[in-house]
N, C-alpha and C positions, 0 to 999 in steps of 0.2 A: 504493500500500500504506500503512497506517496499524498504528502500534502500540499496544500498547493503553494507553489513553489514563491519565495521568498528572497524580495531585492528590491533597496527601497531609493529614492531620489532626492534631492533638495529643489524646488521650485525656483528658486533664482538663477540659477544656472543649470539647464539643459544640457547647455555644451559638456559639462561634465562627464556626459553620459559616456560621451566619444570615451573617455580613457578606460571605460570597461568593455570597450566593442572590438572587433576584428573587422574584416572585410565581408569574413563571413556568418558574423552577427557574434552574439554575446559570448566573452570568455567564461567558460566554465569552469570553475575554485569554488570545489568542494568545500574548503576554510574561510572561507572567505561570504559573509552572510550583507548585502546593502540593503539598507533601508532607509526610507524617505520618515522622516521623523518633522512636524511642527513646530517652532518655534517658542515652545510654552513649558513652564516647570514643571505642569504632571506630565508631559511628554518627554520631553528632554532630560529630565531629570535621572530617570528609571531609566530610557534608554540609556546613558550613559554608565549607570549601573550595571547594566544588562550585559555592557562591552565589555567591562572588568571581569566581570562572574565568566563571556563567553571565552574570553583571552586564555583563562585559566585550564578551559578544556579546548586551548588549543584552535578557537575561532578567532575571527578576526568581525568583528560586526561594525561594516563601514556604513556609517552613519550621514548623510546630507539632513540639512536640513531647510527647510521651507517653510511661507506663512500661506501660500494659495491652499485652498481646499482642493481644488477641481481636480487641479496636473496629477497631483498623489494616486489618485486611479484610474489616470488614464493611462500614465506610464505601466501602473503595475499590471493592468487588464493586458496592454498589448503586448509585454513581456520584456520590457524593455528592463524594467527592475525587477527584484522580489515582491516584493511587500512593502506595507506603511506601518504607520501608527500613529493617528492624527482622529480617530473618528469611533462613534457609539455605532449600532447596528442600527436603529434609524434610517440615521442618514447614509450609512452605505446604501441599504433597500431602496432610498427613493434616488439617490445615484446610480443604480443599475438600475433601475425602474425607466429612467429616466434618458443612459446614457448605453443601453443596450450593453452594459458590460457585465462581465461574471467573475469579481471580487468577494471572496468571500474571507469571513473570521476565521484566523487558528484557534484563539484562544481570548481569553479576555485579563485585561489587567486593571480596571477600577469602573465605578459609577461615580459621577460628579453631581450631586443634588444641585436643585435649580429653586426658584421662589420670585416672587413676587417685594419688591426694595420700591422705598422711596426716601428721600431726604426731605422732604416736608410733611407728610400726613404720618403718624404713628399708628393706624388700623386702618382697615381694610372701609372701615366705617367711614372716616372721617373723608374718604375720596368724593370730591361732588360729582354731581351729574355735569355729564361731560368731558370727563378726568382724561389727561391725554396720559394714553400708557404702551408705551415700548414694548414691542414685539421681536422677539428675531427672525431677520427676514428669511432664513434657511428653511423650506417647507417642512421636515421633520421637529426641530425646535418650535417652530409657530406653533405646530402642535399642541406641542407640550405645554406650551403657553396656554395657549387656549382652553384646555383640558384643566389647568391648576383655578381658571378663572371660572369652570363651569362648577369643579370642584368645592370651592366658596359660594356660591348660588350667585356672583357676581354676571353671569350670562348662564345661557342658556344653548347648548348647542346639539347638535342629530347626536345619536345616540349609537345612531347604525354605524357612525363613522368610528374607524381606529386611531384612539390617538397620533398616530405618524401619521394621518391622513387628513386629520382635520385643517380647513381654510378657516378662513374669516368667511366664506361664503356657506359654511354649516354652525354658523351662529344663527339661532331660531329666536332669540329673544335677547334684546341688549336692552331694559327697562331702565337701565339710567345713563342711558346716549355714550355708554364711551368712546373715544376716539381712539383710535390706535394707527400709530406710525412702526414703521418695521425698518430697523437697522443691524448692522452687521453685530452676529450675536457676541464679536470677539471686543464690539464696543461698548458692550449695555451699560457698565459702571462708570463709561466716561458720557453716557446718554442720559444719564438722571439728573442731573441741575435742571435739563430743561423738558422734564416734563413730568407730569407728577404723580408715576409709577413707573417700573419697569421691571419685565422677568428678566433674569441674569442667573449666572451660574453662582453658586455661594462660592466656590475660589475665587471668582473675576471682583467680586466686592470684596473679601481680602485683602487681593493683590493691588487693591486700589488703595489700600490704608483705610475702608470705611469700616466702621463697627457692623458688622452682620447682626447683631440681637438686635441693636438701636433703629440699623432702615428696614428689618427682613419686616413685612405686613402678611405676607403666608410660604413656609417653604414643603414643596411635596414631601408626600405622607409614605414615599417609597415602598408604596406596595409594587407587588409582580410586575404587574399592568404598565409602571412608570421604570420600573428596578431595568427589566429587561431590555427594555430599546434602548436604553442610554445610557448603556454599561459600554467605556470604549476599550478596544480590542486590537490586537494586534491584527491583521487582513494581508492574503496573499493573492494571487494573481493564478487562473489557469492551468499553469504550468507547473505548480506547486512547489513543495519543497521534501527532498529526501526525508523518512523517520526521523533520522538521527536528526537533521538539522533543526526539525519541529519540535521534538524533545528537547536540542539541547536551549533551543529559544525560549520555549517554554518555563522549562528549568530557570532561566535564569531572569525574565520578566514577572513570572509568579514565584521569585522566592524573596526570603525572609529579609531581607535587606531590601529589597524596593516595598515590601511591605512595611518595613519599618519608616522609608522615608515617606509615606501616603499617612502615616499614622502622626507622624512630626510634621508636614507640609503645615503652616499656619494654623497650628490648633486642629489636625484632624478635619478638614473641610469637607475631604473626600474622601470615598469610603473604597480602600483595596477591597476587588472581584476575584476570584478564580475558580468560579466555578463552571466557565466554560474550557473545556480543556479540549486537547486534541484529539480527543475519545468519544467527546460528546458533542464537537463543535458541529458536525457533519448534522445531525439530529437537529441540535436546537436551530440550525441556521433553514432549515430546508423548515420546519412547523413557523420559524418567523415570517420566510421569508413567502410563505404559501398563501 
């Protein structure tokens, strides 16, 4: 058996790519594991980790890094790299949904809880009619959004709809006019001054220096429903990746040292995952992704 095969890119530079190609396409180095990695300390961080722990049996995990969302699977879909690690199951789904590619999870390494912040109103209550509230514009996130606000009896939305599928256009009931603007989700804590709510990730308010108890007004209740889409995961490409190299990635993104630094990350914000593994990932991603 083989998983799918693992090599990952940095978004700013493509040309990079040329130094792992031949004439006649991709050099093949068993030891040698690329991955396209985000920008960001739950991302970065662990990978970085991940490269010590791989070094030690003998890999080499060449790490790019990038802040685009899109390039991350498109390179890895067409085989140009292995794999990523920038994204929850969500939003891969509606990116293959969307972009006719077949990206799928090895494995999973944390869920990031999300909530509804603001720097002026302290409840949910005090929002008036009309309240302009920040959305992320990424159609999976909106979601989520949408889903924590039906969850407060704040709207009212179809029921038939799956959370990763919900618009603004299965909103059934908005009874106190909100407005909502939708910005890049990676800005939400720098989008609060000017409006007077916003969903965001509990690290992104963190990382901004905000007190998370003082602006959070609701953070999800991480049941199943919310837990599973937007647990983010390592994800490889078609081509897979040998046993051994899925194991030893494995190994070394679900162990005790990047869980230890998810547990220190600013107070615990986010919550290390491993229970998707390379045993099960085949299962749970084919009942999500159905």
């Amino acid at each position: 058996m083989t998983h799918p095969r693992l090599r990952i890119l940095s978004g700013a530079v493509l040309a990079t790519a040329a130094l792992g190609l031949t004439s006649c396409g991709l050099v093949e180095d068993d030891s040698t594991i690329s991955i396209v990695v985000t920008e960001s300390a739950p991302f970065q961080e662990p990978a970085e980790i991940a490269a010590e722990l791989l070094e030690e049996q003998g890999y080499e995990l060449d790490i790019t890094y990038m802040t685009d969302i899109v390039q991350p699977n498109q390179v890895v879909n067409q085989g140009e790299y292995e794999g990523n690690y920038f994204q929850h199951l969500a939003y891969l789904n509606n990116f293959n949904a969307s972009n006719d590619t077949a990206v799928q999870p090895l494995f999973s390494v944390y869920y990031a809880p999300a909530g509804l912040f603001s720097l002026e109103y302290d409840s949910l209550e005090e929002l008036p009619d009309g309240a302009e509230i920040n959305l992320p514009v990424d159609p999976s996130n909106n979601g989520r959004a949408l889903q924590l606000l039906a969850d407060e009896g704040l709207i009212e939305v179809d029921e038939s709809v799956s959370i990763i599928d919900l618009t603004q256009n299965d909103i059934t009931e908005n009874p106190r006019d909100f407005q909502f603007v939708e910005t890049d989700q990676q800005s939400a804590a720098q989008v609060l001054p000017d409006v007077d709510a916003g969903f965001a990730f509990v690290r992104l308010i963190a990382e901004a220096d905000l007190d998370v108890e003082e602006t959070a007004l609701s953070i999800e209740d991480g049941r199943e429903e919310v837990r599973t889409p937007f647990t983010c995961v390592v994800a490889v490409g078609p081509e897979g990746v040998s046993d051994e190299q899925a194991q030893a990635l494995q190994d070394a993104f679900q162990s005790e040292e990047v869980e230890q630094w998810f547990e220190d990350y600013q107070g615990g914000v986010i919550d290390f995952e491993d229970f998707i593994t390379i045993d099960n990932a085949e299962e749970i991603w084919t009942d999500f992704s159905a």
